[in-house]
C-alpha positions as CSV (number, residue, x, y, z in Angstrom):
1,X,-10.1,74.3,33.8
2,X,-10.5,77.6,31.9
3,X,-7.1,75.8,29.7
4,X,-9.5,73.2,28.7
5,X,-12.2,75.6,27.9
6,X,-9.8,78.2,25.9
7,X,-8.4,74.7,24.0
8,X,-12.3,74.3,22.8
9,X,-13.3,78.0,22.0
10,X,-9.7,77.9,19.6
11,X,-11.1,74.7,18.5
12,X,-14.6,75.9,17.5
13,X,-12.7,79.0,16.1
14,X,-10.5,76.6,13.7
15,X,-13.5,75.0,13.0
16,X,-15.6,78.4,11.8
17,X,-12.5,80.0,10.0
18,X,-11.6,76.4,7.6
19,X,-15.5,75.8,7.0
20,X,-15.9,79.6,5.7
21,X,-12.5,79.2,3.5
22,X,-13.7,76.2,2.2
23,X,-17.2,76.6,1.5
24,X,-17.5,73.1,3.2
25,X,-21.0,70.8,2.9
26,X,-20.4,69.6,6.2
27,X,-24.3,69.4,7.7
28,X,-23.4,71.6,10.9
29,X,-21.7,73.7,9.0
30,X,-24.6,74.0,6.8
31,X,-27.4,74.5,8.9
32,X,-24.9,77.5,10.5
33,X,-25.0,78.9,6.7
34,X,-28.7,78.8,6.2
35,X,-29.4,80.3,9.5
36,X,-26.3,83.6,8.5
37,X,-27.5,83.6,4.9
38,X,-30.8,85.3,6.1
39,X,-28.5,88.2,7.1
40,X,-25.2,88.3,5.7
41,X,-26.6,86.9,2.1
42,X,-23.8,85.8,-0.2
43,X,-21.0,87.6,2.1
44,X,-22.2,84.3,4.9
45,X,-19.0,82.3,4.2
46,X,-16.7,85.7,5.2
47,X,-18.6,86.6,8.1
48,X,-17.9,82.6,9.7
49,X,-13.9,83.3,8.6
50,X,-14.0,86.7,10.2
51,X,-16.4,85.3,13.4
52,X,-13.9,82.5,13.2
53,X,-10.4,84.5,13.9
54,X,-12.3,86.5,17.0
55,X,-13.6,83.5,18.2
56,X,-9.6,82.3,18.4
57,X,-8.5,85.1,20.1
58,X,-10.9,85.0,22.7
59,X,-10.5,81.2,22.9
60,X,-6.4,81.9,23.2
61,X,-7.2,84.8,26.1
62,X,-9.6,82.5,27.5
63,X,-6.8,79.7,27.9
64,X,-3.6,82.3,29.2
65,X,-6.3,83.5,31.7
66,X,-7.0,87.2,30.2
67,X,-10.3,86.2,30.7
């Protein structure tokens, strides 16, 4: 079980880090940039890439049972 759950927190990692890189429009993605823009202003899309890569490792140490 905690496989499957470390497969989704990488997912939702990927899905943080190529959104930030790309600036994407996508609407989830969006409404995650209005809600950061309050605080990270115009640094918003860097803050998802750098959320992004932690959220991978602890999706990776979730799945090899680290955690």
């Amino acid at each position: 079980m905690q496989l499957l759950w470390g497969i989704l927190i990488v997912i939702a990692g990927l899905f943080l880090l190529i959104c930030g890189s790309l600036k994407s429009n996508f609407i989830i993605y969006r409404l995650l940039v209005y809600r950061s823009k309050i605080l990270w202003g115009d640094h918003v899309h860097r803050f998802h890439q750098i959320a992004g890569v932690i959220v991978i490792i602890v999706g990776v140490l979730v799945a090899l049972g680290y955690i």
